[in-house]
C-alpha positions in Angstrom: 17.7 42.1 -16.2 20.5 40.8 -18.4 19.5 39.6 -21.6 21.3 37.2 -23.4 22.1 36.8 -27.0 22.3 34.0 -29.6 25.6 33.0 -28.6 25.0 32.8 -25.1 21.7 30.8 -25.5 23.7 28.5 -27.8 26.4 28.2 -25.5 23.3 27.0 -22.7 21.3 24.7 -25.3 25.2 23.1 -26.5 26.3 22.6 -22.5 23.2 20.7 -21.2 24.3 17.4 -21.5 26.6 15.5 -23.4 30.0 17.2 -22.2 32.8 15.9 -24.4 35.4 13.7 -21.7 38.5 15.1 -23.6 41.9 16.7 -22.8 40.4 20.3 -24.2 36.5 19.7 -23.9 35.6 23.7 -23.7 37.9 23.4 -27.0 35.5 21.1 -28.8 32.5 22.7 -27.7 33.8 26.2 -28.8 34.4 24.4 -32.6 31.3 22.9 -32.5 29.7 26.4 -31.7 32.0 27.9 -34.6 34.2 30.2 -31.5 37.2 30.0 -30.0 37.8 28.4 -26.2 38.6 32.2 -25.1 35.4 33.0 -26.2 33.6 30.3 -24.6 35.4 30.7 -21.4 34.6 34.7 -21.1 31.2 33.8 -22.0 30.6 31.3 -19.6 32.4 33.4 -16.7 29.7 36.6 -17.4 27.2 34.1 -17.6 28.0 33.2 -14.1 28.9 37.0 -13.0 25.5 37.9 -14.0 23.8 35.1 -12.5 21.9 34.1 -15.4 23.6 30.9 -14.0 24.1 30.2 -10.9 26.1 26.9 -11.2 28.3 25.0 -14.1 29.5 21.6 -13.3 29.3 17.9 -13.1 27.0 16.6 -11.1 28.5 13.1 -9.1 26.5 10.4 -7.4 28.4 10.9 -4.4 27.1 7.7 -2.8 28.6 5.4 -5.3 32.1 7.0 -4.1 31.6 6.3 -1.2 30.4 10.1 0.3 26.6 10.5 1.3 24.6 13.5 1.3 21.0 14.5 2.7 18.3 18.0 2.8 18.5 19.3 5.8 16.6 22.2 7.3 17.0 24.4 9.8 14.2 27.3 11.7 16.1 30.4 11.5 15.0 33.5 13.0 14.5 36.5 10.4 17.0 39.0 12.3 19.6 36.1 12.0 18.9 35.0 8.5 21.4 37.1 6.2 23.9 35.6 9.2 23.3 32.3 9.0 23.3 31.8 5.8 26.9 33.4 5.7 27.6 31.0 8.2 26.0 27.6 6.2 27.4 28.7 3.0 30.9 28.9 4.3 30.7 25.1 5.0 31.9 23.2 2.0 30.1 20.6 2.6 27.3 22.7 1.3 26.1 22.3 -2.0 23.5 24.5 -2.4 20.8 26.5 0.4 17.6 28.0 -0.3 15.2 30.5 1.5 11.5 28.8 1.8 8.1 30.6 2.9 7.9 27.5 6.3 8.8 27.1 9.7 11.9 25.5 8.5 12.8 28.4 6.4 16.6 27.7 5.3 17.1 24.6 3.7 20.5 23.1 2.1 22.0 20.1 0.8 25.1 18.5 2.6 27.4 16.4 0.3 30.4 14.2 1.9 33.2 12.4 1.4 32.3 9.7 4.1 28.7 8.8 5.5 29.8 9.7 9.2 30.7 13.3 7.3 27.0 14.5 7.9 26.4 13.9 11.3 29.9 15.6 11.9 28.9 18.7 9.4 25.3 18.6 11.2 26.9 19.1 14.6 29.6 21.8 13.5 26.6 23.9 11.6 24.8 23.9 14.5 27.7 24.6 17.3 28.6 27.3 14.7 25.0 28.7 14.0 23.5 28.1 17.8 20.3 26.6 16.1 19.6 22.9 15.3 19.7 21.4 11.9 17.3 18.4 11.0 19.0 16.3 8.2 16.5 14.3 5.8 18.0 11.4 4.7 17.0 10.3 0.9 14.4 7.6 1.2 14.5 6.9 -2.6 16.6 8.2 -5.6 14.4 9.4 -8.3 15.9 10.4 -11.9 14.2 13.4 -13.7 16.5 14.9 -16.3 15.9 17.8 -17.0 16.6 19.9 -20.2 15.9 23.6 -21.3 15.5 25.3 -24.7 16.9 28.7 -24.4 15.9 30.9 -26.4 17.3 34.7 -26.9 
């Protein structure tokens, strides 16, 4: 277990939300947390080494850019699973993949730069994995943010 300390909860309480749009934005959070940018930056790295997180960055509404993305799912057989998910995960299309307790035990989300993009990125998982993926389309966008206190 890695535990954190005051600094590194700060640095997680200060980062949820709010990210300064400047020319040196890990240099004004750094100020604002009384440390340097090197400081911040080495911090934030073993933070993700350690996988106390497991992702830092923007999040974009892909859509109004003109990309799309959906869930999708896929069965995987157990014996297969550690391979598959090598195989998934080396899409980049692939934001994210999780391991459920269902039928449909992998499931992912697919982010593209074009609509057409996930039928494309469905049919190349599939030719590369051998196993069909079923893509869930978002019926409705719901908005639920979400903020932590950390606390060392």
């Amino acid at each position: 277990m890695t535990i954190m300390d005051t600094l590194d909860t700060a640095i997680i309480n200060s980062l949820q939300g709010g990210f300064p749009l400047s020319h040196a934005p890990y240099a004004e959070v750094a100020a604002q947390l009384g440390i340097d940018e090197a400081t911040l930056l080495a911090r934030l790295q073993a933070l993700l080494d350690t996988k106390v997180l497991t992702r830092f960055g923007p999040m974009f509404q892909v859509e109004r850019m003109g990309g799309a993305f959906v869930l999708a799912a896929m069965q995987v057989p157990e014996d297969r699973f550690e391979e598959v998910t090598a195989q998934v995960n080396a899409f980049a299309e692939v934001a994210h993949n999780y391991r459920r307790e269902h039928r449909l035990n992998m499931w992912f989300v697919l982010a593209t730069s074009t609509p057409e993009g996930i039928g494309a990125t469905v049919k190349a998982i599939e030719a590369a994995t051998g196993l069909p993926v079923y893509p869930f389309p978002k019926e409705k966008e719901y908005f639920v943010e979400m903020k932590l206190q950390v606390r060392a």
